[in-house]
MILO-989420 format. One line per 2 residues: for each residue x, y, z of C-alpha. Coordinates in steps of 0.1 Angstrom, whole numbers, plus 5000, padded with zeros to 4 digits. Layout:
BEGIN
X,Y,Z; ...
This chain:
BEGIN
4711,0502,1738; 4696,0536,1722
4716,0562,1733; 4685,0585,1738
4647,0567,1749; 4618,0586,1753
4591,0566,1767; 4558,0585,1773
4568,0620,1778; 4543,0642,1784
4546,0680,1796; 4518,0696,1806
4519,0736,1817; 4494,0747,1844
4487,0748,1879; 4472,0716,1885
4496,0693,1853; 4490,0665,1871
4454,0660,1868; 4461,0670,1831
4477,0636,1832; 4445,0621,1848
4424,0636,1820; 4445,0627,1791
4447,0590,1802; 4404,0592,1807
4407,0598,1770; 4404,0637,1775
4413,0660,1742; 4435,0688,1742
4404,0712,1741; 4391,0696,1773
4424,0703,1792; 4425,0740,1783
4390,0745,1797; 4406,0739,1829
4437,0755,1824; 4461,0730,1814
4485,0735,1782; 4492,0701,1768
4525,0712,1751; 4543,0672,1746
4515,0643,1751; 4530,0607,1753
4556,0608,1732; 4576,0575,1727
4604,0569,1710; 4642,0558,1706
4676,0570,1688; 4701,0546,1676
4735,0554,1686; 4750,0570,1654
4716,0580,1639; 4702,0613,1625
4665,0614,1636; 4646,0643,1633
4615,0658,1650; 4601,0675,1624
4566,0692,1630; 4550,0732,1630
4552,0758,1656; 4528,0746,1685
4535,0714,1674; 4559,0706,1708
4591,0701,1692; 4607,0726,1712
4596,0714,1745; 4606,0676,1737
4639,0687,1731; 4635,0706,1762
4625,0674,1779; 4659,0655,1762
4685,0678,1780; 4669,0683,1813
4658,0719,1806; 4619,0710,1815
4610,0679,1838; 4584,0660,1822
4551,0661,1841; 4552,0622,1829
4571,0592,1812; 4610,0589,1818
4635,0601,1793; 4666,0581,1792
4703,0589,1781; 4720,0560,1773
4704,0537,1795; 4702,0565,1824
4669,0576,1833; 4676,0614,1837
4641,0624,1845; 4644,0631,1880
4681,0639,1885; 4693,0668,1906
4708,0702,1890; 4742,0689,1891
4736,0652,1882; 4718,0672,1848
4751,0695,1842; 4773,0661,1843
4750,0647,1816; 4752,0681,1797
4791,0686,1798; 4799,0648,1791
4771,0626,1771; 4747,0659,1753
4761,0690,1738; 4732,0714,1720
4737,0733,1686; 4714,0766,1689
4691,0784,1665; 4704,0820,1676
4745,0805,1677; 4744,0816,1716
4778,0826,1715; 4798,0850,1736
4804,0884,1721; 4832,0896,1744
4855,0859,1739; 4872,0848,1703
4858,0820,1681; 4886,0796,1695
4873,0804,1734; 4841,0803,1720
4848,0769,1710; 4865,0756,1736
4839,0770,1764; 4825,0738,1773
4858,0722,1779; 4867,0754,1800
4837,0748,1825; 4848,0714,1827
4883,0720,1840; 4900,0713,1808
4937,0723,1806; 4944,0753,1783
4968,0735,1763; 4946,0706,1754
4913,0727,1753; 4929,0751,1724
4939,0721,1708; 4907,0701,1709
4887,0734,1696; 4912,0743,1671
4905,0706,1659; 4869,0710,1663
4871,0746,1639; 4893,0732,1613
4865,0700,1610; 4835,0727,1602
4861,0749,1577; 4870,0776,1603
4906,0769,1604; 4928,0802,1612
4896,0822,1625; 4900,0808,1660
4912,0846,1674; 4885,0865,1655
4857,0879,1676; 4823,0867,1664
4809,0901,1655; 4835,0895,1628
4822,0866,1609; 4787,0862,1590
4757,0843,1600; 4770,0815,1582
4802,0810,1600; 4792,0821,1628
4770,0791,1636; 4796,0769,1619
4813,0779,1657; 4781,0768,1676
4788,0736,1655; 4825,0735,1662
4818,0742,1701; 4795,0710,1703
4826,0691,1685; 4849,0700,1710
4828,0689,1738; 4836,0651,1726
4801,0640,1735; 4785,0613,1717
4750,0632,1721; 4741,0662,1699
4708,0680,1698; 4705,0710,1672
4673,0730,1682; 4664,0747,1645
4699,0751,1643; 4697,0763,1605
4667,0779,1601; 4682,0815,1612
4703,0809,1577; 4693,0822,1545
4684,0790,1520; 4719,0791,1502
4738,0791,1535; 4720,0765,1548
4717,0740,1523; 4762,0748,1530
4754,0742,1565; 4734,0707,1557
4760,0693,1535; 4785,0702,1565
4766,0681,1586; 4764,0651,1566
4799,0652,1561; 4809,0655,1594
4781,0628,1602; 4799,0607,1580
4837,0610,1592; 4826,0612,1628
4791,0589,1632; 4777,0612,1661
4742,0605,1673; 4719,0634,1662
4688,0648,1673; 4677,0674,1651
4645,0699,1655; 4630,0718,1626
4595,0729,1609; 4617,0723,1573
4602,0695,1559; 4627,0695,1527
4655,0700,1558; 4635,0666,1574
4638,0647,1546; 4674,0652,1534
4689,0647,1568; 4671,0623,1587
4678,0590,1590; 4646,0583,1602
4622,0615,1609; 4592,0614,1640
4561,0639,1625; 4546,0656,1654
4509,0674,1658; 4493,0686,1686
4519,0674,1708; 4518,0639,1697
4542,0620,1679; 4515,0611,1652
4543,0588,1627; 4580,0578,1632
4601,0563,1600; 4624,0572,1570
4614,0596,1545; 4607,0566,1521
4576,0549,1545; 4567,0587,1551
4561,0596,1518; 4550,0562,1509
4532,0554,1538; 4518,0581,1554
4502,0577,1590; 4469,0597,1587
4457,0624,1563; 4474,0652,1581
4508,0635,1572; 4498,0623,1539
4488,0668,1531; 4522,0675,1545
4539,0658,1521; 4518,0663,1491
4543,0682,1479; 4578,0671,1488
4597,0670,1453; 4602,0631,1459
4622,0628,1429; 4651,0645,1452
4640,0629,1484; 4638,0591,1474
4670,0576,1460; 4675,0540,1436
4678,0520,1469; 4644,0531,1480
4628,0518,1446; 4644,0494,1427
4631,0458,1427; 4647,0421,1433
4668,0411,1404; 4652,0380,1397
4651,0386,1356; 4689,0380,1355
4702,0350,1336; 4745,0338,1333
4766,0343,1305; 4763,0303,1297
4728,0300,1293; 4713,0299,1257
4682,0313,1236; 4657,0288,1252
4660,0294,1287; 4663,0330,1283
4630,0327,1265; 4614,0308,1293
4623,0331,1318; 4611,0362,1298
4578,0347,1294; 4574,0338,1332
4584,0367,1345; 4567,0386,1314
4596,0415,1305; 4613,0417,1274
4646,0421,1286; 4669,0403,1313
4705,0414,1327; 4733,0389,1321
4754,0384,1355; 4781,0363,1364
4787,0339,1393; 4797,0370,1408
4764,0389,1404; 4785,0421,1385
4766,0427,1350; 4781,0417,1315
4750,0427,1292; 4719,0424,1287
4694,0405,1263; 4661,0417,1243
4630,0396,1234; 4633,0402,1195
4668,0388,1197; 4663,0359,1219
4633,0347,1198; 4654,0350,1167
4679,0331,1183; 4656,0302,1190
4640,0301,1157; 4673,0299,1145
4684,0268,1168; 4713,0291,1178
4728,0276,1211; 4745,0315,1219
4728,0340,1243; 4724,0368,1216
4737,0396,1237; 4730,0433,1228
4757,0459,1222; 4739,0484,1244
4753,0493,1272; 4737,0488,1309
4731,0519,1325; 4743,0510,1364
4736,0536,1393; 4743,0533,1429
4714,0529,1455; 4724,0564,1471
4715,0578,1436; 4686,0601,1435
4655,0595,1414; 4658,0628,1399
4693,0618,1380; 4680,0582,1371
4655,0599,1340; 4678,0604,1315
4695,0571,1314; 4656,0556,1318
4645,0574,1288; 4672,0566,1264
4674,0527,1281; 4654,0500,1269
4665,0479,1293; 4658,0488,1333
4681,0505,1353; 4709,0484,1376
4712,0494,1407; 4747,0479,1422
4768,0482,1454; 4806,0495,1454
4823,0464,1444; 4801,0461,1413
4776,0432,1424; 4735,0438,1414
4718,0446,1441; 4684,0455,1421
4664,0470,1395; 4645,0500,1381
4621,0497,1354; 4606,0525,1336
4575,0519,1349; 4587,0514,1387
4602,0551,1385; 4576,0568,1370
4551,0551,1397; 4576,0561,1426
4568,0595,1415; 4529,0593,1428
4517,0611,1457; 4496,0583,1475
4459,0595,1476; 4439,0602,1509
4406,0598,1523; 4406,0637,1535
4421,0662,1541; 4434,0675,1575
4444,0712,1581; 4478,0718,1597
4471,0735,1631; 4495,0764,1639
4500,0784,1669; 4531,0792,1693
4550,0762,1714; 4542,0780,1751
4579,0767,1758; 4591,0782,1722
4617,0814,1732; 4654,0827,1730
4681,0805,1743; 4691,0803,1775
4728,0796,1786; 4731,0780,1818
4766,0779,1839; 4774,0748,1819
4769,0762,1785; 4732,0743,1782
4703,0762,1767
């Protein structure tokens, strides 16, 4: 089950946003609904979270990232579709069936921190658990916990006007933590940061992602931010959700011109890693085959080297072309294995640390899992061509302008924006 399920959400801002709905489903553009006083912000926007996942709605101001997320926790009703939170359909439900979802299932990470000048970073942290009737014993435990996870440990009595930007929304983090929900949405929640203290605040989160597998719903108009966090990423225009996937079939495969310009020029040596490139392994011979076949299989597969793996699939050498056909013309029964080394990477490695060993390796690049065992591939030729930015038919210009729901964050009595 995805723990969040958006399925034709549309918001539409007017007096009449019903017959906005009419119109857009007669095939009317956005254009068309302002002449009569309608603001499409969010038009049929469809799509699902994995439980666990990082997915990011990446797109510019006007774009209706702000109001989808709006949409997620129950802040704005959609004027259509149904939004579900794990499994529940919490389009419709009353004020206080929305603060239950908010204080147990969805806790929100804000741009602006939203935190509470007169109360210390521990009660800071531990405010959620406080509206929900938590004991004070157990709630200064969980949010002493939750600081010490995000680096905060022995600051929980300092007053927030004490600590930098940085830290300070390093609480806003810790304060979702302590809420124990499975949920987290983080509206822009870096982009108040200057670049070094955010890239800090990035590497937090995938660290914490990875010791504590929370599901993520992440807003931002940071493409670079997009690509290195996301899972998968869902590019929005115009209120449409105009191509979900990861930042491989993004950059690879981009929906329409407007997402292939937006990419044009993401440093994909930095985005894409050796999983996202590297080929089947089917070049490979064992250890106990000889000249001949080595030859045969160089010829039909037309490279002039092949890895030697075991039974075990784990890389003990390689073989060149020169050397093999020496070996046959010699009648020489032994694979004439090279003293070169095989440069071996892990799929998480990025492109832009594979170059060096590419340049001074005649042989291509192995890509292999933890325990040792070939998974893949690089060839010189492969990496060089991963580089290329996919060429487009036109080109479409990015439309900006301000999200009519985009604004300061509001706390209501449950601690939700």
């Amino acid at each position: 089950m995805p723990a969040i399920e958006a399925n034709g959400l549309t918001k539409i801002f007017g007096r009449r946003p019903q017959r906005g709905v009419k119109l857009l489903k007669e095939g009317a553009d956005r254009a068309r609904l302002r002449r009569e006083g309608l603001t499409p912000a969010v038009i049929d926007a469809t799509f699902e979270v994995a439980p666990g996942e990082i997915f990011v709605v990446m797109g510019l101001s006007g774009s209706g990232k702000s109001t989808l997320i709006r949409m997620v926790n129950g802040l704005l009703e959609p004027t259509d579709g149904v939004m579900r939170i794990d499994g529940q359909d919490v389009t419709h439900l009353s004020a206080a069936g929305l603060r239950e979802v908010r204080r147990t299932k969805v806790s929100m990470v804000f741009q602006h921190f939203a935190l509470l000048p007169h109360r210390t970073v521990g009660e800071n942290a531990a405010y959620p658990l406080k509206l929900r009737g938590v004991n004070k014993a157990e709630r200064e435990a969980r949010a002493e916990e939750a600081l010490a996870l995000v680096g905060l440990k022995g600051w929980g009595g300092s007053l927030p006007s004490e600590l930098s930007g940085g830290m300070r929304q390093r609480v806003g983090l810790a304060r979702a933590l302590a809420a124990g929900t499975d949920i987290m949405l983080m509206d822009e929640a870096f982009s108040a940061l200057d670049p070094l203290i955010r890239k800090e605040m990035q590497d937090q989160l995938l660290e914490l992602q990875a010791e504590l597998g929370k599901t993520i719903l992440f807003i931002t108009h940071d493409l670079n931010e997009a690509m290195r966090l996301g899972d998968r990423i869902a590019m929005m225009r115009d209120g449409r959700v105009v191509q979900v996937g990861t930042s491989e079939q993004i950059l690879n495969e981009p929906a329409n011109d407007y997402v292939a310009q937006f990419v044009a020029d993401v440093d994909r040596s930095r985005v894409l890693s050796a999983g996202d490139v590297m080929e089947r392994p089917v070049a490979v011979i064992g250890p106990e085959s000889g000249p001949k076949a080595a030859h045969k299989l160089m010829r039909e597969h037309q490279v002039s080297s092949l890895l030697v793996t075991g039974r075990n699939r784990k890389v003990s050498g390689v073989v060149f072309e020169n050397d093999v056909a020496d070996a046959v013309r010699q009648g020489s029964d032994r694979l004439p294995l090279s003293g070169e080394p095989v440069a071996q990477v892990s799929p998480d490695t990025p492109l832009a640390e594979l170059f060096h060993d590419a340049a001074v390796s005649r042989a291509p690049l192995a890509v292999v899992a933890e325990d040792g065992r070939l998974q893949g591939v690089i060839p010189r030729v492969t990496l060089l061509s991963a580089l290329s930015v996919p060429a487009t038919d036109s080109a479409d210009t990015a439309a900006d302008g301000e999200d009519p729901a985009d604004g300061e964050p509001v706390l209501d009595a449950a601690g939700a924006k």
